[in-house]
C-alpha positions as CSV (number, residue, x, y, z in Angstrom):
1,X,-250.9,-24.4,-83.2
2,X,-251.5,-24.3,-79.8
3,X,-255.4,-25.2,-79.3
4,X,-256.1,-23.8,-76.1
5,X,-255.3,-20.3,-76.6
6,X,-257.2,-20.7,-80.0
7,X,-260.3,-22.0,-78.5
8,X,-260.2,-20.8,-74.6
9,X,-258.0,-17.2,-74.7
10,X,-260.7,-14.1,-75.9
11,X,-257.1,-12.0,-76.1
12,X,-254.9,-11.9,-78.3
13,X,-255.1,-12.1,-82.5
14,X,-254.9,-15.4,-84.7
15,X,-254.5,-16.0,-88.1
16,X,-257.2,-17.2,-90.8
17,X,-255.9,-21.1,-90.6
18,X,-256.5,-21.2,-87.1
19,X,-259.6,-19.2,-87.2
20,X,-261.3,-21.8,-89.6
21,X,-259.9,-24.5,-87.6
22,X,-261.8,-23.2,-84.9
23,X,-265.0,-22.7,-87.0
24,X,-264.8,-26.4,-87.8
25,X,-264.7,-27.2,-84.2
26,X,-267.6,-25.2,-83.3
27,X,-269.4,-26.6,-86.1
28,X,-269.1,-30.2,-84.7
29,X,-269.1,-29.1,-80.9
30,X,-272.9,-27.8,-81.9
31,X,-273.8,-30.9,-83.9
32,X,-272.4,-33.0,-81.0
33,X,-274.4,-30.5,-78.2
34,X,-277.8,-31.6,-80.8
35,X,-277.4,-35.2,-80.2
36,X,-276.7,-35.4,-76.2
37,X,-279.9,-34.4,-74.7
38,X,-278.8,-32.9,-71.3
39,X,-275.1,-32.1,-71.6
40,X,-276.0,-30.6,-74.9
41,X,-277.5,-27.8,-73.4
42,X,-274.0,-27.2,-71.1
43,X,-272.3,-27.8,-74.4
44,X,-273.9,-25.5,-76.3
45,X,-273.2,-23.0,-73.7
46,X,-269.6,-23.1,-73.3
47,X,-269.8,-23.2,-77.2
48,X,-270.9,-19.9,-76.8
49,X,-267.5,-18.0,-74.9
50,X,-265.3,-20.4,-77.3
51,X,-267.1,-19.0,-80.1
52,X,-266.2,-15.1,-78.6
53,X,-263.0,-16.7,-78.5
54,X,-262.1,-17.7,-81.8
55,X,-264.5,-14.9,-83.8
56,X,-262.8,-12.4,-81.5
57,X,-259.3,-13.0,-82.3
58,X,-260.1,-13.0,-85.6
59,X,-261.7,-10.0,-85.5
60,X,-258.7,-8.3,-83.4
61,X,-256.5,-9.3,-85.9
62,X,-258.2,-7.3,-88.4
63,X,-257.9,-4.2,-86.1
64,X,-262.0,-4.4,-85.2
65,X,-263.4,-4.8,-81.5
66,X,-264.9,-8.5,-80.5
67,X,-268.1,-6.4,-79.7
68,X,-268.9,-6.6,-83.2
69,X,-269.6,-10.4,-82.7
70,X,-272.6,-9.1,-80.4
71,X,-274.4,-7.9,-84.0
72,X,-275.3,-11.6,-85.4
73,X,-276.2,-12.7,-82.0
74,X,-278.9,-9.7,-81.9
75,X,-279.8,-10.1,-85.2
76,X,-280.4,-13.9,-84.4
77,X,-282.4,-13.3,-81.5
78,X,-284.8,-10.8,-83.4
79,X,-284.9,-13.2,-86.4
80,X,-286.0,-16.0,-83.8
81,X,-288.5,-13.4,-82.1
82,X,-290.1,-12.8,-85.4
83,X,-290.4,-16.9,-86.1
84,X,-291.9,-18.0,-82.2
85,X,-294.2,-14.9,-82.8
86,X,-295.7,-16.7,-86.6
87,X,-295.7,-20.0,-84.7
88,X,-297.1,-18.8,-81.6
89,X,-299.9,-16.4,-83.3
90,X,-300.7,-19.7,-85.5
91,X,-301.3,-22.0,-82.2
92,X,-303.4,-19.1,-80.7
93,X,-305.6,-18.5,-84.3
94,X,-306.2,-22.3,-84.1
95,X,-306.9,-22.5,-80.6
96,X,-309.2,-19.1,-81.1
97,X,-310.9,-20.7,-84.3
98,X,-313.0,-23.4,-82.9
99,X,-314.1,-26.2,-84.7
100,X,-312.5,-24.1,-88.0
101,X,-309.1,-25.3,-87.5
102,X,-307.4,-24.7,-90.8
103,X,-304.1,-27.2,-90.8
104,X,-302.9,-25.0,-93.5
105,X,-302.3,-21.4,-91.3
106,X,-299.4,-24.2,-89.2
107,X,-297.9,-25.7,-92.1
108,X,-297.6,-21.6,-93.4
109,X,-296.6,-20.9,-90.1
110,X,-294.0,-23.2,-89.3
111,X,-292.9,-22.6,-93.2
112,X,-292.6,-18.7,-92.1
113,X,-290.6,-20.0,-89.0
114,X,-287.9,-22.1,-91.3
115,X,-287.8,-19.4,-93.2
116,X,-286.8,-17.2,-90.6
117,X,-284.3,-19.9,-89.2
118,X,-282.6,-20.3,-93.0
119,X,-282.0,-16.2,-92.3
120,X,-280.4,-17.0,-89.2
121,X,-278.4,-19.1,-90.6
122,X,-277.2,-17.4,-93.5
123,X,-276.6,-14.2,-91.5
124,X,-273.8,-16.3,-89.8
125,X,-272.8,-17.6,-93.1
126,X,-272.0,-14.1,-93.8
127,X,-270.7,-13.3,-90.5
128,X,-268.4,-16.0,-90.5
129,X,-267.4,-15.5,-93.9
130,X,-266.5,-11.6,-93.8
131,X,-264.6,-12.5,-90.4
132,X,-262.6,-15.2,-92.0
133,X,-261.8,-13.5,-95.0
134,X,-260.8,-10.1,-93.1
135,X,-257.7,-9.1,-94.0
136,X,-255.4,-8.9,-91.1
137,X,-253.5,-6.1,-90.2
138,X,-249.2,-6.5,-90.8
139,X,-247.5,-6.2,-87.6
140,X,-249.0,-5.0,-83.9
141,X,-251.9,-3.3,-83.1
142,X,-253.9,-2.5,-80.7
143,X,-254.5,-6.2,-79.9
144,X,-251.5,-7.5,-79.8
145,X,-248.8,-8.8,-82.0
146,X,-249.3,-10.2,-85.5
147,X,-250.3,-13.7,-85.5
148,X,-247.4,-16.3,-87.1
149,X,-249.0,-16.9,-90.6
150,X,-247.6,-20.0,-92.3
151,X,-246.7,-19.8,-95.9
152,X,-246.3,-22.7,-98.0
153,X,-243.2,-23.1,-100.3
154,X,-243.0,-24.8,-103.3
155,X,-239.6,-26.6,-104.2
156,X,-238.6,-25.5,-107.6
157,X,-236.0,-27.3,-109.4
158,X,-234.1,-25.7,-111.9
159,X,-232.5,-28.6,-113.9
């Protein structure tokens, strides 16, 4: 498996091994881009085209444009819209409220806010799921020419 071409090529099409291989790397690129303060943030955005990368091969190789990776990435953004807006219209209440500053409307608040963040994340669940699970189409398309799928053999012995 040649990573480089799985992780830096958007063209092309790649099979469900490699596809998960890549998922697993983007998982701990994005753990790793958390823990390093400044280079995180550089991280986290070259995560971003390896993630086009791998999610649109994958997609390719199910016949499907890599523009449908722009729909979780929207629906992301909206969700995290929706959560700064419950945080932010908490700060503002409290601020607004005086001396009556109910601790309560930011604890519902920032619960409304992980809630929205557990949506995010399970809309990439999904995401990531259905585009692992895709069934790839037999032979070229449109894309390019069908990924090498490995198939395991089992030795039989007939004794």
């Amino acid at each position: 498996m040649d990573l480089q071409y799985v992780l830096l090529n958007p063209n092309g099409r790649i099979a469900p091994r490699e596809f998960w291989i890549g998922v697993l790397l983007l998982i701990a690129g994005n753990v790793l881009s958390g823990l390093v303060p400044v280079l995180g943030g550089l991280l986290w955005l070259f995560l971003i085209y390896v993630g086009v990368c791998v999610y649109g091969k994958r997609l390719h190789d199910a016949g499907k444009s890599a523009w449908i990776h722009v729909i979780p990435w929207g629906l992301t953004l909206l969700i995290s819209i929706i959560g700064g807006m419950m945080i932010g219209g908490a700060i503002i209440s409290a601020v607004l409220s005086g001396d009556d500053f109910n601790p309560w409307a930011m604890v519902t608040a920032g619960s409304g806010f992980a809630l929205m963040m557990g949506l995010s994340n399970l809309v990439w669940l999904v995401y990531t799921l259905w585009a692992g699970l895709a069934q790839g189409q037999a032979g070229a398309n449109a894309y390019g020419p069908a990924p090498v799928r490995t198939i395991e053999a089992t030795a039989s012995t007939d004794d």
